[in-house]
PDB file of N, H, CA, C and O in Angstrom:
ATOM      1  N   UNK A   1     149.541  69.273 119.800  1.00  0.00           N
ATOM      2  CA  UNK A   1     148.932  67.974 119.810  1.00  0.00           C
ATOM      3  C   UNK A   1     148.750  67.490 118.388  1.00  0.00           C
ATOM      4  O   UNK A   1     148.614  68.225 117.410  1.00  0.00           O
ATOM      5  N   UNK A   2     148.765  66.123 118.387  1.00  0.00           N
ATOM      6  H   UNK A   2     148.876  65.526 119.182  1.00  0.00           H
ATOM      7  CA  UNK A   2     148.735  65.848 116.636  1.00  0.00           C
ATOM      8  C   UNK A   2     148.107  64.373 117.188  1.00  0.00           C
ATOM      9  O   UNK A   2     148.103  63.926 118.335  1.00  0.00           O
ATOM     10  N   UNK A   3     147.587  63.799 115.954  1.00  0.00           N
ATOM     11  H   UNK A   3     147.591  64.162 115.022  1.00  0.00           H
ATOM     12  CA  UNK A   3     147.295  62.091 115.904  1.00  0.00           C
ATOM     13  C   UNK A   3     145.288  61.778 116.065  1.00  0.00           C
ATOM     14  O   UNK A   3     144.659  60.729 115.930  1.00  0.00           O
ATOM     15  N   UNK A   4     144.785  63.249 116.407  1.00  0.00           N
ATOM     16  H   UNK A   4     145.296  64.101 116.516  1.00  0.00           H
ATOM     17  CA  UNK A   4     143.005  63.180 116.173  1.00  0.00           C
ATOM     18  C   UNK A   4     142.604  63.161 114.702  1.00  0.00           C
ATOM     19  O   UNK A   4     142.650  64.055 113.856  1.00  0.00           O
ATOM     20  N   UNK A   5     142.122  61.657 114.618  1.00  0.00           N
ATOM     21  H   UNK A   5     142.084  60.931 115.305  1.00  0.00           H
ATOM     22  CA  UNK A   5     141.491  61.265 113.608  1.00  0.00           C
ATOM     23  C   UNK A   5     140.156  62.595 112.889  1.00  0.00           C
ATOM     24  O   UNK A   5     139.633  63.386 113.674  1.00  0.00           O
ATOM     25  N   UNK A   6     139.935  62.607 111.951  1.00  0.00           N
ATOM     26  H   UNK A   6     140.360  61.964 111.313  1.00  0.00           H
ATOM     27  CA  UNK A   6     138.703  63.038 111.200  1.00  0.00           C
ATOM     28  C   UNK A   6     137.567  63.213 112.052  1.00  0.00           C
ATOM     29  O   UNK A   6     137.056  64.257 112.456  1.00  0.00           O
ATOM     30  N   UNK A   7     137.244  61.978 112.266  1.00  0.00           N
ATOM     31  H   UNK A   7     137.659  61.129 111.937  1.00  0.00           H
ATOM     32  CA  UNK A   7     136.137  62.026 113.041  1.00  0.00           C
ATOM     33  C   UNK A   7     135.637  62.265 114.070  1.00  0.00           C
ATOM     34  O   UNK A   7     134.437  62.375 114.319  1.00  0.00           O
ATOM     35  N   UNK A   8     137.079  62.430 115.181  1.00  0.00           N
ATOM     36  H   UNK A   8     138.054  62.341 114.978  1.00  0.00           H
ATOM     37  CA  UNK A   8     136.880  62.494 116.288  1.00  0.00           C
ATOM     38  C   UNK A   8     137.653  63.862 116.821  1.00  0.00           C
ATOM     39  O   UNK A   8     138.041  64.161 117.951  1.00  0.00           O
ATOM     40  N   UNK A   9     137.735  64.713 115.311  1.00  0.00           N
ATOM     41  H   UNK A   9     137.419  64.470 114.393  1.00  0.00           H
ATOM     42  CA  UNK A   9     137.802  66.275 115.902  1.00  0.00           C
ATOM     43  C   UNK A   9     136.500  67.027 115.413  1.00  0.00           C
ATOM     44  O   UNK A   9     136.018  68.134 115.655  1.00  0.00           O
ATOM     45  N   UNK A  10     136.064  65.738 114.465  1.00  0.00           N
ATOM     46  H   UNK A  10     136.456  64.839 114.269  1.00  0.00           H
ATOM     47  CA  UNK A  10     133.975  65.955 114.581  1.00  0.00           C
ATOM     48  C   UNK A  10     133.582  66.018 115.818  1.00  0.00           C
ATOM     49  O   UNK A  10     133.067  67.054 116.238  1.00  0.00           O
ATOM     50  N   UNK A  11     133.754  64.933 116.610  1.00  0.00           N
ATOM     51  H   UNK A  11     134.173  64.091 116.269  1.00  0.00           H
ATOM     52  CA  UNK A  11     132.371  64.619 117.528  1.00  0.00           C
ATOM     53  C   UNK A  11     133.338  65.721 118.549  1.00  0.00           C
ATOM     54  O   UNK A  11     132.668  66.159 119.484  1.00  0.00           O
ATOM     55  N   UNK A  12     134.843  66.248 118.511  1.00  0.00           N
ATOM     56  H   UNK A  12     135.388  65.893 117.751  1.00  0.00           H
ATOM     57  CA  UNK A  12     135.345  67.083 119.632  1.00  0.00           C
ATOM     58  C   UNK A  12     134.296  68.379 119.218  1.00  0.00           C
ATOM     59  O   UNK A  12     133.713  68.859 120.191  1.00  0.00           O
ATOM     60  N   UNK A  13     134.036  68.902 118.098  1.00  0.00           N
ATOM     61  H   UNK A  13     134.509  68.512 117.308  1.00  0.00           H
ATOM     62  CA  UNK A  13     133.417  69.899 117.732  1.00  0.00           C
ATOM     63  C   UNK A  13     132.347  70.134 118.056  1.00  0.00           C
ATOM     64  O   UNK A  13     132.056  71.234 118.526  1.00  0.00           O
ATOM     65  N   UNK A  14     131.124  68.784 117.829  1.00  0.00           N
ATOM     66  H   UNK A  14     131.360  67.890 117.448  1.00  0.00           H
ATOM     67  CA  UNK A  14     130.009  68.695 118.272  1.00  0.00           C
ATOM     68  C   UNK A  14     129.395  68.730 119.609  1.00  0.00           C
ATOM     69  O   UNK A  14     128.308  69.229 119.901  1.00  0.00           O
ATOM     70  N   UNK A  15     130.714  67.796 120.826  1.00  0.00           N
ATOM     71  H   UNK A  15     131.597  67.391 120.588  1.00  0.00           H
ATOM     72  CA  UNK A  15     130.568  67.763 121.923  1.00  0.00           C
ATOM     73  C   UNK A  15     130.779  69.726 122.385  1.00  0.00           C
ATOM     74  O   UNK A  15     130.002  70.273 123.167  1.00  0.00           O
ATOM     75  N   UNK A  16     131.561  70.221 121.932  1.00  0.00           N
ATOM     76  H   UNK A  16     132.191  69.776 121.296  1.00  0.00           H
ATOM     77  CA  UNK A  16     131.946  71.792 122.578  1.00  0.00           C
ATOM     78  C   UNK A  16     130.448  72.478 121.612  1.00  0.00           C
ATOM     79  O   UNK A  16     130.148  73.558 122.122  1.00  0.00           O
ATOM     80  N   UNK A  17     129.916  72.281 120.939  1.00  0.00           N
ATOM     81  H   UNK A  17     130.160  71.405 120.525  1.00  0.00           H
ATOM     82  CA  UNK A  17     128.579  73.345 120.230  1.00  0.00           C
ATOM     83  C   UNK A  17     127.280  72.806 120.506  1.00  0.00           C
ATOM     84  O   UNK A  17     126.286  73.464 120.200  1.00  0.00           O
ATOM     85  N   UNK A  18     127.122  71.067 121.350  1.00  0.00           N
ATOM     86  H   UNK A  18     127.930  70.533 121.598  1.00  0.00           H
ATOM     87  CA  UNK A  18     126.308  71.035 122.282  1.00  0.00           C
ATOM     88  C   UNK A  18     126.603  71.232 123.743  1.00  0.00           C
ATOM     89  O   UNK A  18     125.584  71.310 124.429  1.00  0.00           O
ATOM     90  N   UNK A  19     127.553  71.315 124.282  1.00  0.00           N
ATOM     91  H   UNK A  19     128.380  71.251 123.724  1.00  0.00           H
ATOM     92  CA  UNK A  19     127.290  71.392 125.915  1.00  0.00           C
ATOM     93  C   UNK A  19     128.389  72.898 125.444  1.00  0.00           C
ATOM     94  O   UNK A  19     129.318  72.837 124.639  1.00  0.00           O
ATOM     95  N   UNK A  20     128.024  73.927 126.066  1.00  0.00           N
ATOM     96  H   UNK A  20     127.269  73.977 126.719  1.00  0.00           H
ATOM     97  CA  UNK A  20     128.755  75.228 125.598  1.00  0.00           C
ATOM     98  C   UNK A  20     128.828  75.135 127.785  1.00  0.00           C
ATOM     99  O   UNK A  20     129.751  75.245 128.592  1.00  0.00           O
ATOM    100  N   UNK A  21     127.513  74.916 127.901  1.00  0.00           N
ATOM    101  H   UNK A  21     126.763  74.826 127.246  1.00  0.00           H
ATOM    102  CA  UNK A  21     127.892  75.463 129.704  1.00  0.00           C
ATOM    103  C   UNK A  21     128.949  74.270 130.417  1.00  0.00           C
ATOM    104  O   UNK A  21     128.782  73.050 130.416  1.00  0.00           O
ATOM    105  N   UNK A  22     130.038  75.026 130.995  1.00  0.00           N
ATOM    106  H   UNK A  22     130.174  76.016 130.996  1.00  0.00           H
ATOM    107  CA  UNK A  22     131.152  74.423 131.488  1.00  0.00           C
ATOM    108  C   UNK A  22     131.218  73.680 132.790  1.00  0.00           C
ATOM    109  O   UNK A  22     132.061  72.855 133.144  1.00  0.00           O
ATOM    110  N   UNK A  23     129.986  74.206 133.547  1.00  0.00           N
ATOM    111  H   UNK A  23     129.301  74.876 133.259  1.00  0.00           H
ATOM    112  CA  UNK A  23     129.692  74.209 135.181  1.00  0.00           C
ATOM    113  C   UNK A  23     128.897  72.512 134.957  1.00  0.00           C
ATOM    114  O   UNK A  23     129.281  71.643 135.740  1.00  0.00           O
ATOM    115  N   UNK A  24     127.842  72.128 133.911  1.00  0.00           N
ATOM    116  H   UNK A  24     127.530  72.833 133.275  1.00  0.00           H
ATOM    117  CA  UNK A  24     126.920  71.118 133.281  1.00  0.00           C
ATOM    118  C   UNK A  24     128.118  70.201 132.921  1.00  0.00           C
ATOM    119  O   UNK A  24     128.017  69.008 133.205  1.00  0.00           O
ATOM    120  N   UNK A  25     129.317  70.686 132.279  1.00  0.00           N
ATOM    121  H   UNK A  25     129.399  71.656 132.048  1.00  0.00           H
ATOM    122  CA  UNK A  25     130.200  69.487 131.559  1.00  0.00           C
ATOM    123  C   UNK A  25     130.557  69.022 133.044  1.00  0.00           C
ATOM    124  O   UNK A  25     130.118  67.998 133.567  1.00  0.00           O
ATOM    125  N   UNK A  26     131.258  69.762 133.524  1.00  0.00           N
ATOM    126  H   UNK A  26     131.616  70.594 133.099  1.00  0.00           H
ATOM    127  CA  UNK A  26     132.099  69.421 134.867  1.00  0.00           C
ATOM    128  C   UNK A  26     131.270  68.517 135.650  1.00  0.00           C
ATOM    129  O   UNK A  26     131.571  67.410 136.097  1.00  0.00           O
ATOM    130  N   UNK A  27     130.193  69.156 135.745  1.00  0.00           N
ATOM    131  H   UNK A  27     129.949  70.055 135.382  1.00  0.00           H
ATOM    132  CA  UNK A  27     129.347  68.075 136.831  1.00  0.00           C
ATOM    133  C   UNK A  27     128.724  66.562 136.461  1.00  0.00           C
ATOM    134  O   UNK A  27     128.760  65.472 137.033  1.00  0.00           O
ATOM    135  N   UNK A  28     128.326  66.894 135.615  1.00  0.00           N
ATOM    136  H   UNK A  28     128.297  67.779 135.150  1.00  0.00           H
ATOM    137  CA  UNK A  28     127.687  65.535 134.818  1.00  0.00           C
ATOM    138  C   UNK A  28     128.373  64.816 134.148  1.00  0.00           C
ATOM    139  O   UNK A  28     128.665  63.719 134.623  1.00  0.00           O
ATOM    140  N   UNK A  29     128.903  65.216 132.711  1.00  0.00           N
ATOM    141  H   UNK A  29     128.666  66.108 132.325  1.00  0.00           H
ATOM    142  CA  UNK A  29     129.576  64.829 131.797  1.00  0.00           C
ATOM    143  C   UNK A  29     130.838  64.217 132.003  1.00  0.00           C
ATOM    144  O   UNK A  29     131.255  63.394 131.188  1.00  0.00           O
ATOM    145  N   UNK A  30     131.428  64.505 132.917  1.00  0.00           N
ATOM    146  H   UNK A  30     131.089  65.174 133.579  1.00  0.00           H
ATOM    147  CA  UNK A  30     132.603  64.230 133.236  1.00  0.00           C
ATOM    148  C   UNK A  30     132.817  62.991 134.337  1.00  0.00           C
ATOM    149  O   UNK A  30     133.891  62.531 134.726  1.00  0.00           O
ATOM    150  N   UNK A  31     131.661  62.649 134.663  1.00  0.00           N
ATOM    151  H   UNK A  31     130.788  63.022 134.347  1.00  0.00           H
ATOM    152  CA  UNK A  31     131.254  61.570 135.366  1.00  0.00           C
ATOM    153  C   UNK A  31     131.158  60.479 134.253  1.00  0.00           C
ATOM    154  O   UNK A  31     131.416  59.430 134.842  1.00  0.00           O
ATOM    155  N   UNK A  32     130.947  60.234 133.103  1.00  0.00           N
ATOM    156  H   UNK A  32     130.737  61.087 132.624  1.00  0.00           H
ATOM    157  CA  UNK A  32     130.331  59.494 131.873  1.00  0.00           C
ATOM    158  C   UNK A  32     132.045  59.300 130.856  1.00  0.00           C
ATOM    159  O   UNK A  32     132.937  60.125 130.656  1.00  0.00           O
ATOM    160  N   UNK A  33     131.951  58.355 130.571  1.00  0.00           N
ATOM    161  H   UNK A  33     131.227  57.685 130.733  1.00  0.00           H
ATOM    162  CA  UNK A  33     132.869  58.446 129.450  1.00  0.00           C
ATOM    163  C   UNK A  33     133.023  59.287 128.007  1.00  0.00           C
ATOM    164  O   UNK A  33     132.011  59.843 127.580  1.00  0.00           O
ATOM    165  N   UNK A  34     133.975  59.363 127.431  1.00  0.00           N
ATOM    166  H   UNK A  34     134.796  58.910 127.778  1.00  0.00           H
ATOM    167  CA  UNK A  34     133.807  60.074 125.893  1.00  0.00           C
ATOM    168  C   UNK A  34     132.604  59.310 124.862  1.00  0.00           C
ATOM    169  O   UNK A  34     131.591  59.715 124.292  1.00  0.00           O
ATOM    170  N   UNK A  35     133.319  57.979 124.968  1.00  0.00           N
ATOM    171  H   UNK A  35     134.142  57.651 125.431  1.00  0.00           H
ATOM    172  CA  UNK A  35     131.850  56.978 124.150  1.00  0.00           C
ATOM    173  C   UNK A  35     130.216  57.002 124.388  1.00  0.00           C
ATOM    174  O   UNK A  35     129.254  57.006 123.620  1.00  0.00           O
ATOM    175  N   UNK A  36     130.370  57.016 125.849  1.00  0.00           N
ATOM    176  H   UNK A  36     131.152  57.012 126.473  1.00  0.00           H
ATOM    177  CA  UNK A  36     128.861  57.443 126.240  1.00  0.00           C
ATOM    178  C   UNK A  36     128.601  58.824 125.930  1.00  0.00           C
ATOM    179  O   UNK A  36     127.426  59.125 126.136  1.00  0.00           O
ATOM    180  N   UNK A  37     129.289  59.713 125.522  1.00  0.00           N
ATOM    181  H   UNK A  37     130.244  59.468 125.355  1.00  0.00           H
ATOM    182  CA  UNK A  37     128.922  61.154 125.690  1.00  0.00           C
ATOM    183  C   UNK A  37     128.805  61.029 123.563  1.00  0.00           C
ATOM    184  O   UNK A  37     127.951  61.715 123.001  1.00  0.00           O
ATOM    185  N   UNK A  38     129.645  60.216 122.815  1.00  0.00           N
ATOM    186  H   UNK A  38     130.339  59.659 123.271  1.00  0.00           H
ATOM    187  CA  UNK A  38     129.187  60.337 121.751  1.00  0.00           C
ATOM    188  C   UNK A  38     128.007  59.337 121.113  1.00  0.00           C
ATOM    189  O   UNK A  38     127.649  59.510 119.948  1.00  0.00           O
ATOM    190  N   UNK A  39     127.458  58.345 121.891  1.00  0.00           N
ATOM    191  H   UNK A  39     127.749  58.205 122.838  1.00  0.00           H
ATOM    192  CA  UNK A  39     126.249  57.212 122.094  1.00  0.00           C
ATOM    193  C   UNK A  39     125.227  58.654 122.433  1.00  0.00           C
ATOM    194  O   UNK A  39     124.310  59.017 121.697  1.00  0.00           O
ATOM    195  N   UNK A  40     125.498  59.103 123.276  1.00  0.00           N
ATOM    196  H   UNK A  40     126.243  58.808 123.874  1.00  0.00           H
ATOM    197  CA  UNK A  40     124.705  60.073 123.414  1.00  0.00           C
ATOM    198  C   UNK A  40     124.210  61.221 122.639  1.00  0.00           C
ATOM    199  O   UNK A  40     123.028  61.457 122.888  1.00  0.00           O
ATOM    200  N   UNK A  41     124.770  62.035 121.745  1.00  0.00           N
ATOM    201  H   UNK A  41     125.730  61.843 121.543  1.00  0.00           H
ATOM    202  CA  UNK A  41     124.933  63.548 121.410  1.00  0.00           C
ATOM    203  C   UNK A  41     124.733  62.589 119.756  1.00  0.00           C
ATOM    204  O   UNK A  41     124.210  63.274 118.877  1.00  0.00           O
ATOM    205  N   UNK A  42     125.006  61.528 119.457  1.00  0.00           N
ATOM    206  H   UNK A  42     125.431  60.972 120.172  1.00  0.00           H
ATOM    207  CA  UNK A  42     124.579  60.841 118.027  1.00  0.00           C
ATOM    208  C   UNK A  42     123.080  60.500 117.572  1.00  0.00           C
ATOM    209  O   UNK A  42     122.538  60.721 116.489  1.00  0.00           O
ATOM    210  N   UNK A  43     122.598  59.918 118.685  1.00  0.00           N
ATOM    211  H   UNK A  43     123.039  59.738 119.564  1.00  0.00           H
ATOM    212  CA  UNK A  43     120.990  59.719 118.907  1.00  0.00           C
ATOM    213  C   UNK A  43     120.303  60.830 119.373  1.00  0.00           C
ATOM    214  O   UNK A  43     119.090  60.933 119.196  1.00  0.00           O
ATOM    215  N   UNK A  44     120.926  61.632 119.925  1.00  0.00           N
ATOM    216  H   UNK A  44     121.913  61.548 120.069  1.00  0.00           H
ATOM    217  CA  UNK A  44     119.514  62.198 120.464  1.00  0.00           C
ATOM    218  C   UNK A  44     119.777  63.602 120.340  1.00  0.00           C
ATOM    219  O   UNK A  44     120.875  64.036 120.689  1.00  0.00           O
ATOM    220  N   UNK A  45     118.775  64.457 119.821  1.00  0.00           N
ATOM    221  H   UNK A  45     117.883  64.105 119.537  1.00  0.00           H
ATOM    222  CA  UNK A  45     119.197  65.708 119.177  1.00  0.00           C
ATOM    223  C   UNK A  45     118.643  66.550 120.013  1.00  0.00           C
ATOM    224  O   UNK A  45     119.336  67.443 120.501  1.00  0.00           O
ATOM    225  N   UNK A  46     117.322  66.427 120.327  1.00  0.00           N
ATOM    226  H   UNK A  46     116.759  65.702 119.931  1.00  0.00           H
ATOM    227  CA  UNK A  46     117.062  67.696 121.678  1.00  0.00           C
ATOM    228  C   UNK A  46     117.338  67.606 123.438  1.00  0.00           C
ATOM    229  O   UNK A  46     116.897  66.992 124.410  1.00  0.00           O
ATOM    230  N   UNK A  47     118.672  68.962 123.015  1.00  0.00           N
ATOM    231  H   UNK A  47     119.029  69.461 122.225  1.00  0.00           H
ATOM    232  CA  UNK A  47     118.675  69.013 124.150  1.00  0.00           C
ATOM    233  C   UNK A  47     118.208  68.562 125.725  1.00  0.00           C
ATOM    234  O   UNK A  47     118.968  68.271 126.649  1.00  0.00           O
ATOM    235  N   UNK A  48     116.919  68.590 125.737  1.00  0.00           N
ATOM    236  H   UNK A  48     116.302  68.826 124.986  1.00  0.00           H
ATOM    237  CA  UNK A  48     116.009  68.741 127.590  1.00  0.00           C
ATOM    238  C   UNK A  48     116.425  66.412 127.534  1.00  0.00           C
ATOM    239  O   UNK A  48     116.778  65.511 128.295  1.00  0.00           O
ATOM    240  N   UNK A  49     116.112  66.586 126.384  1.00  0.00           N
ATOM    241  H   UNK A  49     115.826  67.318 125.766  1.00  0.00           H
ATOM    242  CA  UNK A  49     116.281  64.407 126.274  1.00  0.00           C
ATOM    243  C   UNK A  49     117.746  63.891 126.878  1.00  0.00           C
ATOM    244  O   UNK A  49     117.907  62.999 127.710  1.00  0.00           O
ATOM    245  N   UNK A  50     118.789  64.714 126.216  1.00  0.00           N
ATOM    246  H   UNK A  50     118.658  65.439 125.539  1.00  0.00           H
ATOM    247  CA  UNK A  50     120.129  64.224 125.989  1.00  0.00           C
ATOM    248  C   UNK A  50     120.438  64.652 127.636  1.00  0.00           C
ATOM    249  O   UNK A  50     121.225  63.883 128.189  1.00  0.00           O
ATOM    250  N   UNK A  51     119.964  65.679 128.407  1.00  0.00           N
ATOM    251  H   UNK A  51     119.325  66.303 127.958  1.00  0.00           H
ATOM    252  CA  UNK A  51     120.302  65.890 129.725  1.00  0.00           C
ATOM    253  C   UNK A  51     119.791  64.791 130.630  1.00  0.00           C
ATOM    254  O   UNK A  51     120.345  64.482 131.686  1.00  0.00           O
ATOM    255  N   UNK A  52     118.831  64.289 130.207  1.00  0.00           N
ATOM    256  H   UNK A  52     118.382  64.540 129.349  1.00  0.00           H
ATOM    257  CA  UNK A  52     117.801  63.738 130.960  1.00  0.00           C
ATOM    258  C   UNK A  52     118.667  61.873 130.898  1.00  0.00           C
ATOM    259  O   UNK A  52     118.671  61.143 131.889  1.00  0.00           O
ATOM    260  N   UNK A  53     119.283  61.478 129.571  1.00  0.00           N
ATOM    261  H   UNK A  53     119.279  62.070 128.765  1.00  0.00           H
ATOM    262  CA  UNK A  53     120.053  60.453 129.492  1.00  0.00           C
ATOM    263  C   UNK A  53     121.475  60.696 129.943  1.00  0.00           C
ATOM    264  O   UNK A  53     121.931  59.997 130.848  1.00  0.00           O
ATOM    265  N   UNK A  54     122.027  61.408 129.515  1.00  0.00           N
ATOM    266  H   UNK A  54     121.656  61.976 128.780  1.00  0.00           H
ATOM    267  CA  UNK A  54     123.209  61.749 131.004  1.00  0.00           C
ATOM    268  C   UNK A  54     122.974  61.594 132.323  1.00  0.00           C
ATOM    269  O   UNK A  54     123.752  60.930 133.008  1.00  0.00           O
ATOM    270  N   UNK A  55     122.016  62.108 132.781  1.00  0.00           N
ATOM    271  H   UNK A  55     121.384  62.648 132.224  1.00  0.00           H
ATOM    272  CA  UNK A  55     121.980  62.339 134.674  1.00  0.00           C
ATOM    273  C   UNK A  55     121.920  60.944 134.983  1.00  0.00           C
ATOM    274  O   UNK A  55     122.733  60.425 135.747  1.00  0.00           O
ATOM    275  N   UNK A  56     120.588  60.035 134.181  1.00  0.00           N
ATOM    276  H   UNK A  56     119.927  60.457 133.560  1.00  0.00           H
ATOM    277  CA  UNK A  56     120.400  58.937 134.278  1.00  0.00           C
ATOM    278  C   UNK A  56     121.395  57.894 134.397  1.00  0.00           C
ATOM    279  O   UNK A  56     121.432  57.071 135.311  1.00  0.00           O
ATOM    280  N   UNK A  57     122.456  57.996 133.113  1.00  0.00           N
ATOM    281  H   UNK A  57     122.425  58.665 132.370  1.00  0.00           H
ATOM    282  CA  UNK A  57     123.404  57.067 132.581  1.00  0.00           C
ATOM    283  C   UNK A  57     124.412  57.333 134.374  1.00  0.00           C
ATOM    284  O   UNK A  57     124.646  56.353 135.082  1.00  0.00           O
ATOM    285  N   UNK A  58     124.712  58.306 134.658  1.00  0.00           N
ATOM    286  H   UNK A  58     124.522  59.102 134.083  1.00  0.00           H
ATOM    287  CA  UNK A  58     125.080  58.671 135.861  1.00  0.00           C
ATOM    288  C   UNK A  58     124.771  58.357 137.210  1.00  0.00           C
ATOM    289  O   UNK A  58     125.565  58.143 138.127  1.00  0.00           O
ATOM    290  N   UNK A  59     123.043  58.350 137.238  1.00  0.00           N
ATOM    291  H   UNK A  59     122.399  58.524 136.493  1.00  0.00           H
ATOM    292  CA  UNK A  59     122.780  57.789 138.620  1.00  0.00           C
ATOM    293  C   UNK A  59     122.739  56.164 138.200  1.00  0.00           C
ATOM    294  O   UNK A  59     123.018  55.412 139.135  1.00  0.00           O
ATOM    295  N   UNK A  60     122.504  55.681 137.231  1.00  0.00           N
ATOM    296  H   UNK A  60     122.278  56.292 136.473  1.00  0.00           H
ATOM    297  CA  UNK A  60     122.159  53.890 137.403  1.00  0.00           C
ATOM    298  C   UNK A  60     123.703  53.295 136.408  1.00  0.00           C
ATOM    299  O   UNK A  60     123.724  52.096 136.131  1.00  0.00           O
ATOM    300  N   UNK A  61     124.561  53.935 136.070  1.00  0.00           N
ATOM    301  H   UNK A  61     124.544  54.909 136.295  1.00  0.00           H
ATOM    302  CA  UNK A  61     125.590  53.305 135.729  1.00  0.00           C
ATOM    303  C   UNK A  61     125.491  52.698 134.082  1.00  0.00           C
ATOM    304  O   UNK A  61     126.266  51.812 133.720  1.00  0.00           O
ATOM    305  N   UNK A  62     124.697  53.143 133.366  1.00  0.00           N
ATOM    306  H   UNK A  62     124.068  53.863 133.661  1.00  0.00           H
ATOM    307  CA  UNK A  62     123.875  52.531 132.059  1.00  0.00           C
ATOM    308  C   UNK A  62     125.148  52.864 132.030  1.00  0.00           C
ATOM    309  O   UNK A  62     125.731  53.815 132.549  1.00  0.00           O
ATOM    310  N   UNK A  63     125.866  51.222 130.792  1.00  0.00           N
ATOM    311  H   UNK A  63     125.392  50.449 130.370  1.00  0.00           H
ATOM    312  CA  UNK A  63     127.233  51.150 130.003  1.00  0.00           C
ATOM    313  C   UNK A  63     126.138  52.136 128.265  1.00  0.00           C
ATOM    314  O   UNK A  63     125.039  52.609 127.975  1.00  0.00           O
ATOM    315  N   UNK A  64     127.402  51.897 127.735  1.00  0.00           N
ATOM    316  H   UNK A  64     128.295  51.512 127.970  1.00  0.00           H
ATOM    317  CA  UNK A  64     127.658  52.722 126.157  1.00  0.00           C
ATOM    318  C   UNK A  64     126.281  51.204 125.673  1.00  0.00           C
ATOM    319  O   UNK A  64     125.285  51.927 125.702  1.00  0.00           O
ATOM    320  N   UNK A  65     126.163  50.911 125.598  1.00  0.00           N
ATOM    321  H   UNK A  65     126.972  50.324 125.574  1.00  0.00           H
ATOM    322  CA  UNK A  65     125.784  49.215 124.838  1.00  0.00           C
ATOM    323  C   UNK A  65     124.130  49.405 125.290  1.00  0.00           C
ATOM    324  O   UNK A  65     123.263  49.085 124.477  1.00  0.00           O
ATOM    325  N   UNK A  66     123.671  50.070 126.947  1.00  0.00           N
ATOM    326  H   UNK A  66     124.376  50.330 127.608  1.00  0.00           H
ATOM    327  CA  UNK A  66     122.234  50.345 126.574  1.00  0.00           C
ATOM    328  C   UNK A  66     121.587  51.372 126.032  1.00  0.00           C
ATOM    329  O   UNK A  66     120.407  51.482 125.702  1.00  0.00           O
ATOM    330  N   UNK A  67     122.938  52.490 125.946  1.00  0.00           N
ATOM    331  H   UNK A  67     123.897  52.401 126.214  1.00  0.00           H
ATOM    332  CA  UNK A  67     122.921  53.562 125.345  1.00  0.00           C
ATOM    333  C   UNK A  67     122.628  53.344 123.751  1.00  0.00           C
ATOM    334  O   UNK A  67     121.886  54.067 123.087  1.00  0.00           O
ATOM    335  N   UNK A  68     123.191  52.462 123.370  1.00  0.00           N
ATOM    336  H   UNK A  68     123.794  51.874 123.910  1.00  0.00           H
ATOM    337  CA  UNK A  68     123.488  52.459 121.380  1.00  0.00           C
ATOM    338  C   UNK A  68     122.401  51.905 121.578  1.00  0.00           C
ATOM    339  O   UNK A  68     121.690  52.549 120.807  1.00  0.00           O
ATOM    340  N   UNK A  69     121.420  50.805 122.293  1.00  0.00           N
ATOM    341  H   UNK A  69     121.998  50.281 122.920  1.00  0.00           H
ATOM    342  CA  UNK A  69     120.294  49.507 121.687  1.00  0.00           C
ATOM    343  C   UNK A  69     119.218  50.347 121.889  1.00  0.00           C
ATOM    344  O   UNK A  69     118.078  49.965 121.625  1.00  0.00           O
TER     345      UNK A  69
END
């Protein structure tokens, strides 16, 4: 594979050394876009919060845009 920008084999790095459990990506995360998942993991640093805005962004459909404001 070739053509991942700088930054976005950052946030690939960051996304795999915050969500390490695979069973959590699959279920949740993968419901959410990449943008929402880096709106997410940019703002908010503890863990129990960043789960708690995933499930959410998931059950009510929150776009990337109420995520960033």
């Amino acid at each position: 594979m070739k053509g991942f920008s700088p930054r976005n084999l950052k946030y690939m790095r960051t996304f795999a050394q915050n969500y390490p459990d695979i069973e959590f990506v699959q279920e949740s995360l993968a419901q959410i876009t990449w943008y929402h998942n880096i709106a997410i993991f940019e703002k908010i640093k503890e863990p129990t919060e960043r789960n708690w805005y995933i499930h959410k962004t998931v059950e009510f459909g929150w776009s990337r845009n109420i995520l960033v404001y």
